[in-house]
py3Dmol code that shows the C-alpha trace and the ligand (Angstrom):
import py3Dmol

protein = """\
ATOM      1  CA  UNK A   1      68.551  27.026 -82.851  1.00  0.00           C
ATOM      2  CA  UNK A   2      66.451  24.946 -80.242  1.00  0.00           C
ATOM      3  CA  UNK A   3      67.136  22.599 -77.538  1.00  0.00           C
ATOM      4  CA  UNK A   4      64.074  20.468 -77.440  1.00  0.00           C
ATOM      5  CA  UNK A   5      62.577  20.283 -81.087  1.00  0.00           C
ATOM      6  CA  UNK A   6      64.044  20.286 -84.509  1.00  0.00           C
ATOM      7  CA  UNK A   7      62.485  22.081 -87.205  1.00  0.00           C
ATOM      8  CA  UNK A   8      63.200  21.479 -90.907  1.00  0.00           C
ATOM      9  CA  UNK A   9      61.358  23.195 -94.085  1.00  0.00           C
ATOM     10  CA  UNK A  10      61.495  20.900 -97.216  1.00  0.00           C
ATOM     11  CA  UNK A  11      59.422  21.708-100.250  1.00  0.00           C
ATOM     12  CA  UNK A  12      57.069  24.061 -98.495  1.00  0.00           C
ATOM     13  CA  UNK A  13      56.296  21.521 -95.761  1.00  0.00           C
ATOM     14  CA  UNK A  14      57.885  22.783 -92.428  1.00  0.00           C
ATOM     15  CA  UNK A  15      58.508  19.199 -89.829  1.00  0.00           C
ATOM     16  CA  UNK A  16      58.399  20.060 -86.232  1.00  0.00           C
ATOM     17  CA  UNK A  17      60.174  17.318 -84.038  1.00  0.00           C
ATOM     18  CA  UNK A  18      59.680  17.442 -80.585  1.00  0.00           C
ATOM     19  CA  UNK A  19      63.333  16.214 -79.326  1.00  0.00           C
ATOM     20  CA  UNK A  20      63.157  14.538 -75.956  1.00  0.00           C
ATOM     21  CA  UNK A  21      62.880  10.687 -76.452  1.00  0.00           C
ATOM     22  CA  UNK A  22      64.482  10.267 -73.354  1.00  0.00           C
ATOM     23  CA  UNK A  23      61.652  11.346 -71.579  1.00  0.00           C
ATOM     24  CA  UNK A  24      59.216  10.781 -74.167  1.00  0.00           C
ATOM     25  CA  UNK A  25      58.962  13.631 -75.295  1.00  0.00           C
ATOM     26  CA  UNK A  26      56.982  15.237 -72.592  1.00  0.00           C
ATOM     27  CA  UNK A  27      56.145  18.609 -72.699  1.00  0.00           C
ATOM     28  CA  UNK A  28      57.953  20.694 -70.422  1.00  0.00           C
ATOM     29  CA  UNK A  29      57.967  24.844 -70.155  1.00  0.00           C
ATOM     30  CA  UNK A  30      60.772  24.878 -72.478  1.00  0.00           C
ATOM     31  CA  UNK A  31      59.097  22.455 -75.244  1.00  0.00           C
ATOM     32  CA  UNK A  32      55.937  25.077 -75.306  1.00  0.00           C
ATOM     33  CA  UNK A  33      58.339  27.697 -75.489  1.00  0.00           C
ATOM     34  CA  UNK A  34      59.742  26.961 -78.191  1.00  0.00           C
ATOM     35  CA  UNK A  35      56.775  25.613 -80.116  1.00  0.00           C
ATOM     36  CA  UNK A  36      55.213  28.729 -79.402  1.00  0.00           C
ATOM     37  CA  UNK A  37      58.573  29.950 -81.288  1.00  0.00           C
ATOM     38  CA  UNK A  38      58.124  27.695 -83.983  1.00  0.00           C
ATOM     39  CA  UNK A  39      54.705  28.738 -84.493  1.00  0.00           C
ATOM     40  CA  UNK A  40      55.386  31.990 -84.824  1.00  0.00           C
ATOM     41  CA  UNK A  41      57.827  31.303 -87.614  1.00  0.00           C
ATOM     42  CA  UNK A  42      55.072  29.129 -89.451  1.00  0.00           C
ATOM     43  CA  UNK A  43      52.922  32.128 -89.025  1.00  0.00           C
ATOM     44  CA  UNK A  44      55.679  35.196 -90.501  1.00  0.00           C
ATOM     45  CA  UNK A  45      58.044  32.935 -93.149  1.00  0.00           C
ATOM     46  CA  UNK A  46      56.205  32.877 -96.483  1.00  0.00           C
ATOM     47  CA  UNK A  47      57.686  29.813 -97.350  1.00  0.00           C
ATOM     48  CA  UNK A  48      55.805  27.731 -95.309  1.00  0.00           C
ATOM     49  CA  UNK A  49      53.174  26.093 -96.536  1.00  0.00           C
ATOM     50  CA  UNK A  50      51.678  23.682 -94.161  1.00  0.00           C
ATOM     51  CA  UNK A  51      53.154  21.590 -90.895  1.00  0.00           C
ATOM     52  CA  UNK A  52      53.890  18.238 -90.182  1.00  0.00           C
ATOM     53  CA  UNK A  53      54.154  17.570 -86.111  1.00  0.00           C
ATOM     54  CA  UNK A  54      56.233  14.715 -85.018  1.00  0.00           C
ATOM     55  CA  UNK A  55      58.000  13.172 -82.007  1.00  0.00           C
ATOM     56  CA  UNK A  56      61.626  11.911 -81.818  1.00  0.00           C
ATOM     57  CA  UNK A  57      62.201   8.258 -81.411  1.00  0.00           C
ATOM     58  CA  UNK A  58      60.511   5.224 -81.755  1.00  0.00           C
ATOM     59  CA  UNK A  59      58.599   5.758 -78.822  1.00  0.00           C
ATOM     60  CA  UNK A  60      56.471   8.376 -78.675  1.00  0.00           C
ATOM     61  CA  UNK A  61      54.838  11.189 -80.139  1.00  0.00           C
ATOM     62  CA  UNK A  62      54.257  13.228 -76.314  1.00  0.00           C
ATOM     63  CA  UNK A  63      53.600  11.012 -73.544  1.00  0.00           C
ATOM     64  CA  UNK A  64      52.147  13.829 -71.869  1.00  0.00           C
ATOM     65  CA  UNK A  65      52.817  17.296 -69.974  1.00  0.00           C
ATOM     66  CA  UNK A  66      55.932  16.945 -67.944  1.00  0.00           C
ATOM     67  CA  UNK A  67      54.759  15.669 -64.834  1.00  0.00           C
ATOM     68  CA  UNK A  68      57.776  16.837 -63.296  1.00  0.00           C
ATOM     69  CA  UNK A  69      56.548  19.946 -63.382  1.00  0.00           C
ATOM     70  CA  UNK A  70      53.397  19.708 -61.497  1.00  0.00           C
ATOM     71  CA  UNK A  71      54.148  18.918 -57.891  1.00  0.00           C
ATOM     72  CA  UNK A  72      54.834  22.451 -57.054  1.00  0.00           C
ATOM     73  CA  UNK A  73      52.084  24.243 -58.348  1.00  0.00           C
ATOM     74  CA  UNK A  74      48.283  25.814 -56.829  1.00  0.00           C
ATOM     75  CA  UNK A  75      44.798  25.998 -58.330  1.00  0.00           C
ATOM     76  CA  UNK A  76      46.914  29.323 -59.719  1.00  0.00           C
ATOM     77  CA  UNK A  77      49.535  27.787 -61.022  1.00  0.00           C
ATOM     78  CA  UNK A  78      47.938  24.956 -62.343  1.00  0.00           C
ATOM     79  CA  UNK A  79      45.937  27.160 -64.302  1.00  0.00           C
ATOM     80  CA  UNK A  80      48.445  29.565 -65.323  1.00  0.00           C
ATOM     81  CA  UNK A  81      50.337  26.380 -66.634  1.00  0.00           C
ATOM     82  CA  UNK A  82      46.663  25.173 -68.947  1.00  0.00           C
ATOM     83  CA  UNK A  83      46.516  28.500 -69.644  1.00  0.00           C
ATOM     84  CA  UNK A  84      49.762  29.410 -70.523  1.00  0.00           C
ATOM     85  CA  UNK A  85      50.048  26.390 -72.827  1.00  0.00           C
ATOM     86  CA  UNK A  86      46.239  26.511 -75.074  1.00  0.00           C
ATOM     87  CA  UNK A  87      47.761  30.231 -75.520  1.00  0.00           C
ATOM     88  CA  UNK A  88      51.611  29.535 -76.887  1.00  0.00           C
ATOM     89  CA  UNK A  89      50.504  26.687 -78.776  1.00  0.00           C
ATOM     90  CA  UNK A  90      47.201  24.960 -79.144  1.00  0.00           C
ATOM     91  CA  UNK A  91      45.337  27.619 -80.019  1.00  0.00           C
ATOM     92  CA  UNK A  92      47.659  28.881 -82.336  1.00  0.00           C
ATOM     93  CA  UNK A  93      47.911  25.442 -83.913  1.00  0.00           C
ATOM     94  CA  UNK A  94      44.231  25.300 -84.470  1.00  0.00           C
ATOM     95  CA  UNK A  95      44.063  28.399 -85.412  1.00  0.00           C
ATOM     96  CA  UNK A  96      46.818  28.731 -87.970  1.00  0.00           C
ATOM     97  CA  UNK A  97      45.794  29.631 -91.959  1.00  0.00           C
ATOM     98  CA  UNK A  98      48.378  26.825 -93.063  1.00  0.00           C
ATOM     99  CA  UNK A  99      47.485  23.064 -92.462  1.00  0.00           C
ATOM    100  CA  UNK A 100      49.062  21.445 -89.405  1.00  0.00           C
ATOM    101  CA  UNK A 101      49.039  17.615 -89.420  1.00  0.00           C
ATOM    102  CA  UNK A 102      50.073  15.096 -86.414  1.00  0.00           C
ATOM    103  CA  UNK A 103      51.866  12.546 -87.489  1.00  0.00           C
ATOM    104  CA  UNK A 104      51.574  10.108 -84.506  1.00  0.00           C
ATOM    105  CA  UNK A 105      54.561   7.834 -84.090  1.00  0.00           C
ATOM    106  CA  UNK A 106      53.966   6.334 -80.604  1.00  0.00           C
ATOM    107  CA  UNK A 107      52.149   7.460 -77.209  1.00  0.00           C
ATOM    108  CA  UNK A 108      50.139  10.442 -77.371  1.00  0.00           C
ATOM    109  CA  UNK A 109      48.674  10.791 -74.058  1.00  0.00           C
ATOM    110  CA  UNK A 110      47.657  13.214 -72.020  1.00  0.00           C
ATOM    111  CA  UNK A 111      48.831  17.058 -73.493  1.00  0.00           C
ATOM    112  CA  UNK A 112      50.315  14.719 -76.002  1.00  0.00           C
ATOM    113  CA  UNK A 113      46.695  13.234 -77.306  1.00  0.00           C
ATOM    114  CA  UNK A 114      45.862  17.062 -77.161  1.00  0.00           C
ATOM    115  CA  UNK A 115      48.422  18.271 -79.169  1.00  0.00           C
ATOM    116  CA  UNK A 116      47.836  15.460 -81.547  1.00  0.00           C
ATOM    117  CA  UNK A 117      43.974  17.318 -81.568  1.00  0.00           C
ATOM    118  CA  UNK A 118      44.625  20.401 -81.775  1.00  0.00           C
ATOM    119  CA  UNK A 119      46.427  19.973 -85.240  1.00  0.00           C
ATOM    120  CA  UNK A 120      43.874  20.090 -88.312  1.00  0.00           C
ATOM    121  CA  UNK A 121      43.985  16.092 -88.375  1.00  0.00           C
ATOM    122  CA  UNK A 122      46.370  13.359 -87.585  1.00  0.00           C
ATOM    123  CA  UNK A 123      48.123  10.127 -88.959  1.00  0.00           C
ATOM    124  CA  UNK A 124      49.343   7.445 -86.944  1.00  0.00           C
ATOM    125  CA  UNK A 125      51.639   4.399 -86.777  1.00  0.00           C
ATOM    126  CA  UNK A 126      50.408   1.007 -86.282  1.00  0.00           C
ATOM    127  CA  UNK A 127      52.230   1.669 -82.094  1.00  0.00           C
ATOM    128  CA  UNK A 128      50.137   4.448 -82.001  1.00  0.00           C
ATOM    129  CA  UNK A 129      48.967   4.507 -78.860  1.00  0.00           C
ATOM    130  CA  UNK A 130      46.040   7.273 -77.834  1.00  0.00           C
ATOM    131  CA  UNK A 131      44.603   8.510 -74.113  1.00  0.00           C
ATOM    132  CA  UNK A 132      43.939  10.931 -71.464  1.00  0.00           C
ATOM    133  CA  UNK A 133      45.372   9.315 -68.390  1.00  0.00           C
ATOM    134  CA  UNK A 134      45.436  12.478 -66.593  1.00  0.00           C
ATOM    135  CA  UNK A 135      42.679  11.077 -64.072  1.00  0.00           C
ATOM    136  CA  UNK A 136      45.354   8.076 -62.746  1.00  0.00           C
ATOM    137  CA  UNK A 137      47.331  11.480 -61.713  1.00  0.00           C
ATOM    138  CA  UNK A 138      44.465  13.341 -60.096  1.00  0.00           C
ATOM    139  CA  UNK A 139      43.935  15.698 -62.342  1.00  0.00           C
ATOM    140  CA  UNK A 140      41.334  16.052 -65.719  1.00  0.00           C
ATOM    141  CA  UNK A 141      43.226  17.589 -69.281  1.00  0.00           C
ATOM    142  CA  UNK A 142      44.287  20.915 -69.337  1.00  0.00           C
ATOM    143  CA  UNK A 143      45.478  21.446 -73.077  1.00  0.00           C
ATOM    144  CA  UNK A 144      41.623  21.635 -74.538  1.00  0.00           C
ATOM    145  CA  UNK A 145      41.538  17.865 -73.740  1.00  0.00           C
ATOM    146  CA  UNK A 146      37.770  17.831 -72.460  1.00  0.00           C
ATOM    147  CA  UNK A 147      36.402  20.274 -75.666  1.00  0.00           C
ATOM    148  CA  UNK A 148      38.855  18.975 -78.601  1.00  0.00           C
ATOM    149  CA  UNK A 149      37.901  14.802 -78.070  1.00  0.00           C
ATOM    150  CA  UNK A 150      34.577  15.854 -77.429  1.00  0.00           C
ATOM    151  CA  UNK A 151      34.225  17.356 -80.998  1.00  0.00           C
ATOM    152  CA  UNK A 152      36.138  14.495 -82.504  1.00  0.00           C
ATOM    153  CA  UNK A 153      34.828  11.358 -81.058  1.00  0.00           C
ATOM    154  CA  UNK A 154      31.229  12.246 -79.027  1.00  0.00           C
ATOM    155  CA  UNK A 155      30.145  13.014 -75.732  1.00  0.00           C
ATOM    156  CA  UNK A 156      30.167   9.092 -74.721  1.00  0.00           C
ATOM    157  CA  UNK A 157      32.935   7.895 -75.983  1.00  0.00           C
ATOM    158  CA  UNK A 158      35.309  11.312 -74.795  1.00  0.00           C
ATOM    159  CA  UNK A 159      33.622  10.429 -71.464  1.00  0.00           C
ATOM    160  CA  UNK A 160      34.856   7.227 -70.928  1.00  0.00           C
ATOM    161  CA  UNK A 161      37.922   7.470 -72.394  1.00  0.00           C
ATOM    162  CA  UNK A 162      38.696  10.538 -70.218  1.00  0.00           C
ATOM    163  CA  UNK A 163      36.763   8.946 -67.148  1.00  0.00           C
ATOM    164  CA  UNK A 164      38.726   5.437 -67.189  1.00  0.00           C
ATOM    165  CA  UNK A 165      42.069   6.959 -68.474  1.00  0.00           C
ATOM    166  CA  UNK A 166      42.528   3.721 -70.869  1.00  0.00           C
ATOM    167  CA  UNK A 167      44.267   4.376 -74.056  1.00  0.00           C
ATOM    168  CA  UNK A 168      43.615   2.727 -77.454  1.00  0.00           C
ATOM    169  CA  UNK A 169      45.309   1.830 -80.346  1.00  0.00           C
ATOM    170  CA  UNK A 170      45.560   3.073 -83.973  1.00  0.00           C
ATOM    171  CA  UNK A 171      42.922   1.285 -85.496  1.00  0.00           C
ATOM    172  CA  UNK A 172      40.444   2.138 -83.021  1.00  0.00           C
ATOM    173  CA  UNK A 173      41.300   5.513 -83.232  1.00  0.00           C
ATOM    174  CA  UNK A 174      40.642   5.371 -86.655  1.00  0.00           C
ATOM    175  CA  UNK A 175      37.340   4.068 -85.962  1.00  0.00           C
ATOM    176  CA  UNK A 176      36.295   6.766 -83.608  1.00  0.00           C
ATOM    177  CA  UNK A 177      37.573   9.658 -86.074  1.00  0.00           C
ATOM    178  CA  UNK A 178      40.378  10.841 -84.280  1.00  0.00           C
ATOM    179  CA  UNK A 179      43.082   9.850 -86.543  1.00  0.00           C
ATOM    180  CA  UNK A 180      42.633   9.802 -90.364  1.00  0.00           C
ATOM    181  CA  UNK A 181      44.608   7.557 -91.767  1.00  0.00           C
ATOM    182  CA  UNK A 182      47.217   4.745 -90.188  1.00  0.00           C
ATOM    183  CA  UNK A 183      50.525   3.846 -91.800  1.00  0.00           C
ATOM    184  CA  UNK A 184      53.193   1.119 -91.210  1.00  0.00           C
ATOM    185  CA  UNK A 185      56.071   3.048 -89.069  1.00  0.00           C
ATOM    186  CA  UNK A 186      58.594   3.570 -91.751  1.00  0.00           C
ATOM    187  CA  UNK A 187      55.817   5.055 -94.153  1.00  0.00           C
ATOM    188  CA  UNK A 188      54.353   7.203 -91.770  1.00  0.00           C
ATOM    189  CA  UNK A 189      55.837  10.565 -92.774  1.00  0.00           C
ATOM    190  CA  UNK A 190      56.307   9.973 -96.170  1.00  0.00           C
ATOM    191  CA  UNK A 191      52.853   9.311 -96.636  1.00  0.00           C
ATOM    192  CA  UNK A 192      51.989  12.450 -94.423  1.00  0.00           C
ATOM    193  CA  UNK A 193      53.373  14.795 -96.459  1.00  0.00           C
ATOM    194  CA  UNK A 194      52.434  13.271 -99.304  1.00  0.00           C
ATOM    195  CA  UNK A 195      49.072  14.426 -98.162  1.00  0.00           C
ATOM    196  CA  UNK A 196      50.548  17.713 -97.041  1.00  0.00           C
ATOM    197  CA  UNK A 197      51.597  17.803-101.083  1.00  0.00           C
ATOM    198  CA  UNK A 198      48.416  17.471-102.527  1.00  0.00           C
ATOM    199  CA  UNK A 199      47.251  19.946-100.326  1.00  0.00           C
ATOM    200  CA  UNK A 200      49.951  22.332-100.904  1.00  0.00           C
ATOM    201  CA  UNK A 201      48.939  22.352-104.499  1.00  0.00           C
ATOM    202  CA  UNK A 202      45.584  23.480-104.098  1.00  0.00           C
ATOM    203  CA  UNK A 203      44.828  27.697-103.494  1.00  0.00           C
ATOM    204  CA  UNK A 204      45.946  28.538-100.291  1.00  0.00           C
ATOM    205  CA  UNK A 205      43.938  31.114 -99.176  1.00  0.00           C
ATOM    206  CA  UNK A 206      40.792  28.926-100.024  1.00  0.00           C
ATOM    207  CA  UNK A 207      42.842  26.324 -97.737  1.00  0.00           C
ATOM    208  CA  UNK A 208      43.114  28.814 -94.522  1.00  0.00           C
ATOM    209  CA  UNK A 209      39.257  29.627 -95.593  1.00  0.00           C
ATOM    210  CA  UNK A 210      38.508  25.869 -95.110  1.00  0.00           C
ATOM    211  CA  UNK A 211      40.660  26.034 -91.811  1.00  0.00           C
ATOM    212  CA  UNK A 212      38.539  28.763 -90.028  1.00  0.00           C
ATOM    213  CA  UNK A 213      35.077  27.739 -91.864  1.00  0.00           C
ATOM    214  CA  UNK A 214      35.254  23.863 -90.129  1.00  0.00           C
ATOM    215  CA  UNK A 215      36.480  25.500 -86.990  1.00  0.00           C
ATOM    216  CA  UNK A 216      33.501  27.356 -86.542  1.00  0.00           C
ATOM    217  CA  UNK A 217      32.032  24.420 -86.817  1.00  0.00           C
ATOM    218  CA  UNK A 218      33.963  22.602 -84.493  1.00  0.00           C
ATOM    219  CA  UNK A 219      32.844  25.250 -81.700  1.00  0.00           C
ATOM    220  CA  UNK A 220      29.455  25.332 -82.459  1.00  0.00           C
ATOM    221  CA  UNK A 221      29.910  28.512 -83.420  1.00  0.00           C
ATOM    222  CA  UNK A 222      26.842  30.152 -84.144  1.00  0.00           C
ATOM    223  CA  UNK A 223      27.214  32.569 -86.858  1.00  0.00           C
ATOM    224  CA  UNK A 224      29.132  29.383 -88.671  1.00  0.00           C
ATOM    225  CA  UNK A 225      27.007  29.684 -91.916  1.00  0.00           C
ATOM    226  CA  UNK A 226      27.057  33.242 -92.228  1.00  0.00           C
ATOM    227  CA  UNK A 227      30.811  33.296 -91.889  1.00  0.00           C
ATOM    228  CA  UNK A 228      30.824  30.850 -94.197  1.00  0.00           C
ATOM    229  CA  UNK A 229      28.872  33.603 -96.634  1.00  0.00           C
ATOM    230  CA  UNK A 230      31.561  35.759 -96.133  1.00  0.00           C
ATOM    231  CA  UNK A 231      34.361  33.745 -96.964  1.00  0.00           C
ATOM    232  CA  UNK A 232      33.157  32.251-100.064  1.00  0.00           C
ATOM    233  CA  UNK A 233      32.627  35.701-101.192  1.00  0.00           C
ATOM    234  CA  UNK A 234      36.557  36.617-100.166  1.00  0.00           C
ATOM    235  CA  UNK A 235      37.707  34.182-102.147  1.00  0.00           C
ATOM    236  CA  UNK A 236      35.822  35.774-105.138  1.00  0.00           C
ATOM    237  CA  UNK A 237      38.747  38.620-104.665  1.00  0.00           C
ATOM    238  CA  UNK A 238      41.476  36.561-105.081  1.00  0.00           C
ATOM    239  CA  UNK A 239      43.577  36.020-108.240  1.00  0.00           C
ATOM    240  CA  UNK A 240      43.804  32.366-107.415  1.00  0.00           C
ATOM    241  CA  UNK A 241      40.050  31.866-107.435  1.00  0.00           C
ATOM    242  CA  UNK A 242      40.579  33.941-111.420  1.00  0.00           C
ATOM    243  CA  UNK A 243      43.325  31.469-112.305  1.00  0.00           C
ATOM    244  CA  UNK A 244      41.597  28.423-110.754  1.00  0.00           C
ATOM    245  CA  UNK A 245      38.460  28.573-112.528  1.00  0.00           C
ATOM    246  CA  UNK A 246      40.175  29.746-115.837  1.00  0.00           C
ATOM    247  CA  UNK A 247      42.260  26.572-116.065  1.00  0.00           C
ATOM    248  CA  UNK A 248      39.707  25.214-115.472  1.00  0.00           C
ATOM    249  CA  UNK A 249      37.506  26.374-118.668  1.00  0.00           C
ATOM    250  CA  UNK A 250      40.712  25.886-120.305  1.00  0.00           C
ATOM    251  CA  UNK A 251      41.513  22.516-119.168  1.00  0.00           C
ATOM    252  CA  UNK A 252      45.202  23.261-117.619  1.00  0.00           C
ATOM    253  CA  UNK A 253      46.110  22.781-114.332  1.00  0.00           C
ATOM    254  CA  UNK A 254      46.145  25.666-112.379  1.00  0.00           C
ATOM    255  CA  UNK A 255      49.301  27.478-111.303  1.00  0.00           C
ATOM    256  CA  UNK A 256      48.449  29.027-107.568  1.00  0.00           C
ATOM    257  CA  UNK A 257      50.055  32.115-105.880  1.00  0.00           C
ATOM    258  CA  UNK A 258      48.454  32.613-103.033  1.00  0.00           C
ATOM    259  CA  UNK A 259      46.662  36.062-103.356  1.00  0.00           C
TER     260      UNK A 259
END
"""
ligand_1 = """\
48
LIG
N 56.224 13.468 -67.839
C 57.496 13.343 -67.416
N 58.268 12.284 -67.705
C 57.726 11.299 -68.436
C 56.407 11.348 -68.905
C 55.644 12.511 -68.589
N 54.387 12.665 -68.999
N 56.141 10.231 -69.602
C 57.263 9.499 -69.587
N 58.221 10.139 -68.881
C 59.604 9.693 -68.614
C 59.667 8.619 -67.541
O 59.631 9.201 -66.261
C 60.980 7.954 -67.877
O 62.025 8.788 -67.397
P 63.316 8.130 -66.646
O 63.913 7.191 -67.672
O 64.180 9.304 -66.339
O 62.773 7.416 -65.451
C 61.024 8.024 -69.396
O 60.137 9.063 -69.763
C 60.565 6.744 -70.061
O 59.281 6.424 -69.599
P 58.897 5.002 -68.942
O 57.712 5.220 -68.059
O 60.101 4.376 -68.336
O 58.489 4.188 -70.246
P 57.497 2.941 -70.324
O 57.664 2.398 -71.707
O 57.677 2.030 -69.180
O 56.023 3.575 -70.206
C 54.260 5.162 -70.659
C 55.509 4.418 -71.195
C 53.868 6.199 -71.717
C 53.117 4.181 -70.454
C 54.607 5.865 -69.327
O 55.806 6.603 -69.488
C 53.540 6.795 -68.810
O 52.529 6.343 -68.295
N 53.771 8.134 -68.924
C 52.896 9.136 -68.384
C 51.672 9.280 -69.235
C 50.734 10.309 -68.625
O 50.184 10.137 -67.570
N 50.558 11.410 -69.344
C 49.661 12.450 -68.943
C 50.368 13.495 -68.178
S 49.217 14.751 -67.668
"""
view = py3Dmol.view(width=600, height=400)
view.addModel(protein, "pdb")
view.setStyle({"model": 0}, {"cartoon": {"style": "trace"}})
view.addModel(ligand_1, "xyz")
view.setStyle({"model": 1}, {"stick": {}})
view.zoomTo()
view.show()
């Protein structure tokens, strides 16, 4: 159904391959298009429950925007292409009511480190390899690069990685926050949705309530706490807040629906 990813949905949890080891997996027009696609699905089909985001081969989860494409363009295109991209996909990523995880299995540099951040939180691979090279090319990220390491890792640190274009390894990137948890290669998405599992068990609206609450606070968003007011009280409407709480008092585990 699409050239450049693969998408499969087992138990609930949705995997979205991005197919082009050959070059990395480097994001080209096509590969936003059809994440943008893909999106859209994990937004409409009920029967998705949460995301895991991978890259083909042993390689590499994105080794970047498809540099390819860039000789061509103006300050126009350039930003049409930024722009083009945070719409299709990032923002829909970060924005999405399910959970989307990276599961880092290689480089993720460049739009690749930014897709990696734009997902609720990531796993790596001991290979995991993490950067924003873009200033070797001329050029500073354009995926929500400069805003989404900021948040993660702190002004000084997003600085100098962005400033000297170095990458770093899994266990450092551990250390700075950015990834979550690290895994030996041939665990790495079995213990990812393992996660996704324990997640998927829990409410889900109270899970997409989570979602938009920390990404208030992710943006500094002023009116973060009163938000939060609000949606604590939504979840007081919801049958899966009644059942939660009854099993609770009743000492059962709770059987969610999602409403
Ligand atoms: N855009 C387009 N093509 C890319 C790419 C990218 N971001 N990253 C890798 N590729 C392609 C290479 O051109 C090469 O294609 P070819 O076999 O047709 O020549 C193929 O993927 C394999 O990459 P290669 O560079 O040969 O692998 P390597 O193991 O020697 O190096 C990297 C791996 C990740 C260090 C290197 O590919 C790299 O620096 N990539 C660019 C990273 C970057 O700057 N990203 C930010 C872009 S804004």
């Amino acid at each position: 159904m699409y050239a450049t990813i693969t998408t499969e949905l087992s138990e609930g949890i949705f995997t979205i391959t991005i197919n082009r080891p050959d070059k990395l997996n480097a994001l080209n027009k096509e590969v936003i298009t059809e994440l943008g696609a893909a999106l859209d699905e994990v937004y409409s089909n009920a029967a998705i429950k949460s995301v895991l985001l991978t890259g083909a081969g042993e390689k590499a989860f994105v080794a970047g925007a498809d540099i390819s494409e860039f000789s061509s363009l103006d300050a126009q295109g350039g930003a049409g292409l930024a722009r083009r991209g945070q719409q299709l996909v990032f923002d829909k990523i970060e924005n999405c009511p399910k959970p989307v995880v990276a599961a880092v299995n290689g480089f993720a540099l460049g739009g690749g480190c930014e897709l990696a951040m734009s997902c609720h939180f990531r796993t790596a691979n001991e290979a995991a390899k993490f950067g924003q090279p873009e200033v070797n090319l001329g050029l500073i990220p354009g995926y929500g690069g400069t805003q989404r390491l900021t948040q993660l890792i702190g002004k000084g640190k997003a600085m100098e990685l962005m400033m000297t274009g170095d990458m770093i390894g899994a266990e450092e990137a551990k250390g700075l926050g950015l990834v979550n948890h690290v895994f030996p290669a041939g665990e790495l998405l079995a213990a990812t949705r393992k996660i996704l599992g324990k997640i998927g068990a829990k409410a889900p609206v109270a899970i997409s309530q989570v979602i938009a609450c920390v990404n208030d606070a992710a943006r500094c968003e002023e009116a973060g706490f009163e938000h939060e007011i609000k949606r604590f009280g939504e979840c007081f409407e919801t049958q899966d807040m009644l059942e939660g709480t009854a099993a609770f008092l009743e000492k059962r585990k709770p059987a969610f629906i999602g409403k």
